[in-house]
C-alpha positions in Angstrom: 83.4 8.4 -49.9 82.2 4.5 -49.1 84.0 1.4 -50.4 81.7 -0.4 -51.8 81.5 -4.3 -51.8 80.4 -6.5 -54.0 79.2 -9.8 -53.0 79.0 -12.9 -55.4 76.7 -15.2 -54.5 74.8 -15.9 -50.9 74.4 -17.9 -48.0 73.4 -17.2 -44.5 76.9 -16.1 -44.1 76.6 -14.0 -47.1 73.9 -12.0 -45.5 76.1 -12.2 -41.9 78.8 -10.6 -43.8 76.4 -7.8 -46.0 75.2 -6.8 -42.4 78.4 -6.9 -41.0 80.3 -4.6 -43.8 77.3 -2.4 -44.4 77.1 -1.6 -40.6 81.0 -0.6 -40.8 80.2 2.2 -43.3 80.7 -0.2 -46.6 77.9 0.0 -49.8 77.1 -3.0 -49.9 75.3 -5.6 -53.1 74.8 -9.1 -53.7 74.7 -11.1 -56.8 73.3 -14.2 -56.5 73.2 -17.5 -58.9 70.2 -18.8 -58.0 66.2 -18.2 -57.7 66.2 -17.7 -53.6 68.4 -16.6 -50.9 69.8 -18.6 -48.7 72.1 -20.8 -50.9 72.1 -24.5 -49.1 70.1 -23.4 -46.4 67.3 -22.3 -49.2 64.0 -24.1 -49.0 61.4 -25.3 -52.2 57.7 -26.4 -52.2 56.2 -29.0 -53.9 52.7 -30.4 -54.0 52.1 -28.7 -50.3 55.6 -29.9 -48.9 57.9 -27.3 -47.6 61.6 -28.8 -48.4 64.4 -27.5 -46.3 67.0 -28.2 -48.9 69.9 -29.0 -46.0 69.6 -30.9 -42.5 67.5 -28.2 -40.6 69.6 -28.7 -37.5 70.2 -25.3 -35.2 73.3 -26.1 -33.4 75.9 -23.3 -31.0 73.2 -20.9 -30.3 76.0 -19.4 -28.3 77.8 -18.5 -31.4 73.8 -17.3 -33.2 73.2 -14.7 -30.0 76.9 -13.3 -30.1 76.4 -13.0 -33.9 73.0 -10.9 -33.2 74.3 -9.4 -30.4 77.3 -7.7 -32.3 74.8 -6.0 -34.7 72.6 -4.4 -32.2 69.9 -7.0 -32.5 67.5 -9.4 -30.5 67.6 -12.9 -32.1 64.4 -13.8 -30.4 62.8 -10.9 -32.4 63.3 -13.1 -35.8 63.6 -16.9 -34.8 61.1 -19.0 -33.0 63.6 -21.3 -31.5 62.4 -24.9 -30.3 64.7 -27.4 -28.5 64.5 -30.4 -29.6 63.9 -33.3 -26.9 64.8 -36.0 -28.0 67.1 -34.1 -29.9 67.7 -37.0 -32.5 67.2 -40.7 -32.3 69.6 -43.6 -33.1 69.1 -46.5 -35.0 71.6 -49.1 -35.2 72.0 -53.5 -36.5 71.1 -55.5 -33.2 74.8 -57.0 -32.8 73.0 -59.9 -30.8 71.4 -61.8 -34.0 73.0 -63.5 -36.6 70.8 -61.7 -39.9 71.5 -58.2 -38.4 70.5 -56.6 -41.5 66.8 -57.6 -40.7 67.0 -56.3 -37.1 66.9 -52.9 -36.0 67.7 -51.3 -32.3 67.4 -47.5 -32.0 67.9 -44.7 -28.9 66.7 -41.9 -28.4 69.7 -39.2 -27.1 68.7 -35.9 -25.3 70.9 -33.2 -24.1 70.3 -34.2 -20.1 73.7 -35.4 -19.2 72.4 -37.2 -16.3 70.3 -38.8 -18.4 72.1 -40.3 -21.4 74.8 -41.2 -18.2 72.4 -43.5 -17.1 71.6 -45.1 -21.1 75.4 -45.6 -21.6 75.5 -47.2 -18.2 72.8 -49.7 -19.5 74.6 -50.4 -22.5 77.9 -50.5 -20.8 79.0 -51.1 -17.2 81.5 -48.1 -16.0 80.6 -45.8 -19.0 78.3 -43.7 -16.9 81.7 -42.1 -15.1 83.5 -42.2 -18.4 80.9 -40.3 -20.1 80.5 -37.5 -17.4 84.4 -37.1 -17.7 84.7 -36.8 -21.3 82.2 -33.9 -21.4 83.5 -32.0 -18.8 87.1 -32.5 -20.7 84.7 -31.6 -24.4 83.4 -28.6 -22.0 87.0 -27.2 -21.4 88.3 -27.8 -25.1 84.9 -26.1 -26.7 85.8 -22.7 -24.5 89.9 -23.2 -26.0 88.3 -24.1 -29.5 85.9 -21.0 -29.4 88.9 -18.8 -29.1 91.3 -20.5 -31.6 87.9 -20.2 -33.9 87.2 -16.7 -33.2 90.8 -15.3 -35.0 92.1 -14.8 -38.0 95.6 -16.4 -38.6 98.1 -16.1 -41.4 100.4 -19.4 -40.3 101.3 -22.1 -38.2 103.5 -19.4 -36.9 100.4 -17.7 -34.9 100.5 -20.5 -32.4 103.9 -20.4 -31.6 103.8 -18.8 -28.4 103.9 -20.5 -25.1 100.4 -19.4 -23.9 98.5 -20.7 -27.3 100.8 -23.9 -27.4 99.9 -24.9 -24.3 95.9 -24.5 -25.0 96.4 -26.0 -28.6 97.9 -29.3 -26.6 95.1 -29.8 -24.7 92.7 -30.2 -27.8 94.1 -33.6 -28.7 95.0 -32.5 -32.2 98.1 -35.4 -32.2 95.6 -38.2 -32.2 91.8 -38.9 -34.4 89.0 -38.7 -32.6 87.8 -43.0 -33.2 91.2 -43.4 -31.1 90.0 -40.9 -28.6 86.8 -42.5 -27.9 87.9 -45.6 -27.5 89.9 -45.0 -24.7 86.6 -44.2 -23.1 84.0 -46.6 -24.4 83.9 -50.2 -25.7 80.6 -50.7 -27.0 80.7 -49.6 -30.8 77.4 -48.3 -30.7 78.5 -45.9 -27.7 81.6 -45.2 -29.7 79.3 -44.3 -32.9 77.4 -41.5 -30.9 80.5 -39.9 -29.7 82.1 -40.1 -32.9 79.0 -39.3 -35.4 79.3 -35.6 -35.1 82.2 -35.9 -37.8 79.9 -36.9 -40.2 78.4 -33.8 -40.0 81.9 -32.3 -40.8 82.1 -34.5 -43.7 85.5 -36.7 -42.3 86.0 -39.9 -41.6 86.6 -40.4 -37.9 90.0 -42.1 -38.7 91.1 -38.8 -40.0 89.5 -36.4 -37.9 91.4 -35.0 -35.2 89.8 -35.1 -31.7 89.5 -32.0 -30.7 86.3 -32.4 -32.7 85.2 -34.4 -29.4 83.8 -30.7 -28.9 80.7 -31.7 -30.9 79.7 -33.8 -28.1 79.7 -30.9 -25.6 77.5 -28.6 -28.3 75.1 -31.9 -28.7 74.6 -33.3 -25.1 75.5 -30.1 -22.8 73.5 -27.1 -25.7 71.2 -29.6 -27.4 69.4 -29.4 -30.9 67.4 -26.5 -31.7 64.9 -26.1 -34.5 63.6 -22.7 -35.6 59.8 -23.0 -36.7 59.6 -22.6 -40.5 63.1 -24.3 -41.0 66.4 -23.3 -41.2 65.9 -21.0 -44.1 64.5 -18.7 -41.7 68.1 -17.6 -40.4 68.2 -16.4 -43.6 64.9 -14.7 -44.0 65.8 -12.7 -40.5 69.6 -12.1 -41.8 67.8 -10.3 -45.0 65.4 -8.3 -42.8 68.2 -6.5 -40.9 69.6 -5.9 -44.3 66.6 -3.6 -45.2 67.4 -1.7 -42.1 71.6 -0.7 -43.6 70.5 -0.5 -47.4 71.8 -3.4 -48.8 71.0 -4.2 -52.7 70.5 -8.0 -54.2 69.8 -9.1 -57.5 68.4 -13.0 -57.8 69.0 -15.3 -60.6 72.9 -13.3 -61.4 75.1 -15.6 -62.4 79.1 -15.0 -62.5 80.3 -15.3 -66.0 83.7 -13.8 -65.6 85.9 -11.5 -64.0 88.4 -8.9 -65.5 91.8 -8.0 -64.0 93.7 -4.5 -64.5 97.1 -3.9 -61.9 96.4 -7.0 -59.8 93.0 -6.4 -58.6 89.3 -7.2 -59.7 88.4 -3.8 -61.8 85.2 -5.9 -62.8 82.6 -8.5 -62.9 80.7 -9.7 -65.9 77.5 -11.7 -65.3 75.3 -13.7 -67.1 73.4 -12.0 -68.7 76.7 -9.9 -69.8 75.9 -6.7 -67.7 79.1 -5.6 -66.1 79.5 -5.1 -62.4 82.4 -2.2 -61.3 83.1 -2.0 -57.5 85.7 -1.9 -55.3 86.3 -5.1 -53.2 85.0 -8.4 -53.6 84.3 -11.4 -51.4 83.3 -14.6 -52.7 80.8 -17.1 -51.3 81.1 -19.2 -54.5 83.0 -22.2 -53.7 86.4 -21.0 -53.7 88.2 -23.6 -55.3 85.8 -23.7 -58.4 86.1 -19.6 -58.5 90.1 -19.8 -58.8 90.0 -22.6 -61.1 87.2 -21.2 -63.5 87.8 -17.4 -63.1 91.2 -17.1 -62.5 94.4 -17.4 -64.5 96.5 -19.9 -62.5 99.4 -17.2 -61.8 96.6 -15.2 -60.1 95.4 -18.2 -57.8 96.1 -18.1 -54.0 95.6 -22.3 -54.2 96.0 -23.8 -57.6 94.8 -27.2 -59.2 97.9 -28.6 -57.8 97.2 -27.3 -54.4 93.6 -29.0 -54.7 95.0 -32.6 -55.6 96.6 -33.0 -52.3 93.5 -32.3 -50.4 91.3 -34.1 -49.2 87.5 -32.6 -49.8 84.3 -33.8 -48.2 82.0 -36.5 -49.5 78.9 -35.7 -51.7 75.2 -36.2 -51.1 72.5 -38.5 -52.5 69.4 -36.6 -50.8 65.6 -37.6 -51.1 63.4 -35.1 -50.8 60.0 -37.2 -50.2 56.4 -36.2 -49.2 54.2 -39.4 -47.1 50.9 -39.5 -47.3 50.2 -40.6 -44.1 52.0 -39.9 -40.0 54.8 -41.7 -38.9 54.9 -42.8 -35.2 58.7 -44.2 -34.9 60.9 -41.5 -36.1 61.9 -38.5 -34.5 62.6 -35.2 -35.9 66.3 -35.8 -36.6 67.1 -39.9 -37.4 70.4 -41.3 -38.0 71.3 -44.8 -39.0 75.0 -46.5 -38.4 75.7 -48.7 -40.2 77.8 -52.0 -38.8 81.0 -51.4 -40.5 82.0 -47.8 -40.6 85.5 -48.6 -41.6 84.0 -50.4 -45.1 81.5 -47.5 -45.3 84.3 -44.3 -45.1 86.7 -46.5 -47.3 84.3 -46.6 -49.6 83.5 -42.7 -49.8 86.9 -41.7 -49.3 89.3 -44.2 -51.0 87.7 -46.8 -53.0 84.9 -43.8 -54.6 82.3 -45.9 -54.3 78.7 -45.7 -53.7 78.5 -47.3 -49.7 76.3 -50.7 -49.8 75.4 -50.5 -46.4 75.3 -46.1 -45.9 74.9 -44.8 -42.6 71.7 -43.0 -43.4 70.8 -39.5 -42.1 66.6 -38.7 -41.7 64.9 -35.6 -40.8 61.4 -34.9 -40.5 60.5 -31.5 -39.9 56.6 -32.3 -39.9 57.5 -34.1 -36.5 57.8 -30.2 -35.3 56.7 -27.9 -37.9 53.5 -28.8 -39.0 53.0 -26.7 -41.4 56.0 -28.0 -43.5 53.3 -30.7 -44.7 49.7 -31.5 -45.4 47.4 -32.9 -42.6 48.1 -36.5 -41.7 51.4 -36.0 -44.4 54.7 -35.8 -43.3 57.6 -34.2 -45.1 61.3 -36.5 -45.0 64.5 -35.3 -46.2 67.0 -38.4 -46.2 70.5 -38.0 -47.2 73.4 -40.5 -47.7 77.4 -39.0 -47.6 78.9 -40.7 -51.2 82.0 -40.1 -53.1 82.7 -37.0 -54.5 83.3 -36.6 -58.3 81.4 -40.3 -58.7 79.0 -40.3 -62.3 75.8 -42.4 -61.6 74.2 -43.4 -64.2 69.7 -43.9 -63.5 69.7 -47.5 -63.3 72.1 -47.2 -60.7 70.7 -44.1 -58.7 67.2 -45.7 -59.3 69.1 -48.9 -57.5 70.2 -47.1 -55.1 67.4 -45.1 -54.1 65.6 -48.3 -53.6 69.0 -49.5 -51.0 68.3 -46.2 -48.8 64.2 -46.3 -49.2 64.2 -49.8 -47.5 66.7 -49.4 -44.4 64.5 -46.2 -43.7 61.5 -48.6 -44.1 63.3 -50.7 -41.2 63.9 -47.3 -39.5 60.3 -46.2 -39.5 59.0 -49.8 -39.2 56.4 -49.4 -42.0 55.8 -49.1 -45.5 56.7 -45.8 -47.2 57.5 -46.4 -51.1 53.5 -47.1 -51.3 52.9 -44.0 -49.7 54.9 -41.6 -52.1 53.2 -38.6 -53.0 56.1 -36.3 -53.9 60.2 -37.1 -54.4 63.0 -36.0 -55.8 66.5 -36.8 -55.8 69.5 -34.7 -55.5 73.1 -35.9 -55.9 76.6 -35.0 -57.7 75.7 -33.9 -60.5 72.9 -31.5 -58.6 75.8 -30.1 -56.2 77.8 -29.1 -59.4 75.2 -27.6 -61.4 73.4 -25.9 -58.1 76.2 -25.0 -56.2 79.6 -25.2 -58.5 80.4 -27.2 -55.6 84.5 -28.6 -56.6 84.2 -32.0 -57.5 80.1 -32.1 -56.7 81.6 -32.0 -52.5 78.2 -31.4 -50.4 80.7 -29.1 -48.0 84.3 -28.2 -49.7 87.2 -29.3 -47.6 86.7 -32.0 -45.1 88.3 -31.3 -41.7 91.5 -33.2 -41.4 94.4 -32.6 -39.2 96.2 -30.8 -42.3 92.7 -29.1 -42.8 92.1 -27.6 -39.5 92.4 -24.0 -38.1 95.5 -22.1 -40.3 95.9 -25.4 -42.5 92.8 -23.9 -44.1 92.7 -21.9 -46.9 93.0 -18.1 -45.7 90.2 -15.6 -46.0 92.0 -13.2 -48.4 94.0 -13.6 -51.7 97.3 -13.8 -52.0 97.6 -12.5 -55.7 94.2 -10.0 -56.2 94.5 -7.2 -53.1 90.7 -6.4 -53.0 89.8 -9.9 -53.8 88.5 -11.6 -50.6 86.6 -14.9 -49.7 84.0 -16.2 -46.8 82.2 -19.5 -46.0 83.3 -22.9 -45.0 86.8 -23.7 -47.2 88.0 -21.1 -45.3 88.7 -20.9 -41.4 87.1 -21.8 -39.0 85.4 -24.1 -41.4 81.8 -26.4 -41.9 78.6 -25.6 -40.6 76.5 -23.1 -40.1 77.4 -21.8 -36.6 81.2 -21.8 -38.0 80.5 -19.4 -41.3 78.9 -17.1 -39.2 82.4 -17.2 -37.6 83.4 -17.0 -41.0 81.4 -13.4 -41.6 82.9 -11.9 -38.8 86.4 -12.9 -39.4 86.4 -11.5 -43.0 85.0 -8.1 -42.2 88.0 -7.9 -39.5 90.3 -9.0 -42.5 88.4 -6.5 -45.2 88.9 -3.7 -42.5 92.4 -4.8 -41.8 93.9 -4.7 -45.4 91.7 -1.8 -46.9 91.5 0.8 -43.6 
């Protein structure tokens, strides 16, 4: 007879690990909180405007083609992938003038190695040498990464052998990735570029170790991809190869409790009070708000206490905005640094407040995808990393709205708050009540040294034995690309514990 899974809530690696399990004999179903699939990576429409609600950027399509390969599929047979050239452009205070806050400079990067060799040259006299040598050495520590990242590990005691010791030395985890770069490049706006990839894991660069110097092999050596319709559409394929192993889903199913009989889930109850019986469970919900709010605290794996000491990853204040008219100077993917990135992550991580001079992230999709927006209309998503738990009241969101609208004003070098035709903003408070994201954190736990690889919360429970979890609090971690990881490794585990 088949086990039969239940999964509580999805994202695309919700729908990764459906597949997965329901290829490997399981009955699989899906309950899920909200109105669409997709969770983050879900999409709205407004007023013509196609909204990818998360940055729409398609990075390791290594990891996407293994993923498809492994269940018998051709990725190209659901995504229409584009790659990005530029693949994102810099904009950054000219260091040269004394009002810098009035004065913009900006880059455009592309994965060509030879050619961003020859911009950093420009910038900086030597760096062209340096920055060929530290992606050949990001080269050699994504292949060691990708193998660490492709495993399941129960504590520090996996690495202790003399084969993955030696590999796990030559990722620079003793040192943070700022003090990495610098040994390479002077120039702070070169140092930015290398470093700005741990934004996107949602950690300072003072506290993120450097083997995340990896990021700049995936950006400059792989490149950006887009796939046309946005980034839900991994999603849309994910739940077209479900039709094909019989996988059920229910939308709009909210998790009200769960009940516990001989330490194991015997049931879930939902919303609407119907009551779900099955026989394992894996949980996409954010797992430290699932232990905390469903869980007695002798049956959590990680308690409150646990969760103090950690440190989790910065919210978002995202603006969802429609232009009624084109914009000439921004790319598909924009990113403003700020001057003083050591103000600007103190103020996120330690001091809790709201950044007065944020490092602004800005994509347009309509750049690409035409269709995401009106004729002559283009469709921006802008988003600012904040504090966590941080209540803003709407004199100060409507202040600081106004902050981000005019450095993107600078960024596009035109007027767009007269040209609003749609906009919304999403923050905290929209995390929590969306997402039950722990303390409103855009992306759960940040990676820190002490956050990294088997210092991450494990994939199963310690106290519930058919009680399992996926996505990015767990190993390997953040984005996309790493909880499809996630879905792979958890099916291994399920198959491990229960077979």
């Amino acid at each position: 007879m088949k086990k039969t899974v239940n999964i509580v809530w999805w994202g695309i690696w919700w729908l990764a690990s459906a597949i997965l399990l329901a290829k490997d004999g399981y009955d699989v179903s899906v309950y899920e909180k909200n109105e669409c699939l997709g969770w983050r990576a879900s999409i709205f429409k407004q007023k013509w405007y196609t909204f990818d609600m998360w940055p729409s950027r398609y990075l390791m399509p290594d990891l996407f083609e293994e993923f498809f390969e492994s269940i018998w599929e051709d990725i190209n047979q659901y995504l229409d992938l584009q790659k990005l050239s530029p693949s994102y452009k810099v904009f950054y205070p000219d260091e040269t003038l004394k009002d810098q806050s009035w004065n913009f400079k900006s880059m455009d990067v592309y994965a060509d190695i030879d050619r961003m060799a020859k911009e950093f040259e420009k910038m900086e006299i030597g760096s062209w040498a340096k920055f060929k040598t530290f992606l050949k050495k990001s080269w050699v520590q994504y292949k060691i990464w990708m193998e660490f990242a492709k495993k399941n590990y129960d504590s520090i005691l996996d690495f202790f052998r003399w084969d993955i010791a030696w590999k796990w030395l030559q990722l620079n985890i003793w040192t943070t990735i700022d003090k990495y770069v610098a040994r390479f490049f002077k120039t702070r706006i070169l140092q930015k570029i290398m470093q700005y990839t741990t934004v996107f894991l949602w950690t300072a660069p003072n506290q993120t170790p450097a083997l995340y110097n990896i990021m700049s092999h995936v950006d400059f050596a792989m490149g950006v991809w887009y796939p046309n319709w946005g980034l839900h559409m991994i999603a849309k394929a994910l739940e077209k190869i479900w039709l094909k192993y019989w996988v059920k889903y229910y939308l709009n199913s909210e998790l009200k409790s769960v009940n516990i009989d001989s330490k194991q889930i015997s049931s879930i109850v939902l919303a609407d009070w119907s009551v779900v019986v099955w026989d394992l469970f894996l949980i996409n919900a954010d797992q430290a708000w699932f232990e905390t709010a469903m869980l007695p605290e002798n049956l959590q794996t990680y308690n409150q206490a646990y969760r103090d000491k950690k440190t989790f990853a910065p919210s978002g204040f995202i603006i969802y905005a429609g232009i009624d008219k084109k914009l000439k100077n921004l790319q598909h993917h924009n990113l403003y640094f700020n001057d003083d990135w050591t103000k600007s992550f103190g103020d996120i991580f330690d001091r809790k407040l709201l950044p007065d001079d944020p490092s602004i992230y800005v994509s347009m999709i309509s750049k690409t995808d035409p269709q995401s927006a009106p004729q002559w209309k283009e469709n921006l998503f802008i988003l600012v990393p904040i504090p966590n738990w941080i209540n803003i009241s709407q004199q100060k969101k409507s202040e600081y709205r106004n902050k981000i609208w005019a450095i993107v004003e600078k960024m596009a070098g035109e007027n767009l708050v007269d040209h609003i035709e749609y906009e919304q903003i999403f923050d905290v408070a929209d995390f929590q009540k969306r997402y039950n994201a722990w303390n409103g954190t855009a992306l759960g736990l940040a990676h820190t040294m002490m956050q990294t690889a088997s210092f991450r919360p494990n994939n199963y429970s310690k106290k519930l034995k058919n009680l399992f979890y996926v996505w990015h609090n767990t190993n390997p971690g953040i984005w996309v690309p790493m909880v499809i990881l996630s879905a792979m490794l958890v099916k291994e585990r399920i198959n491990q514990k229960i077979r």
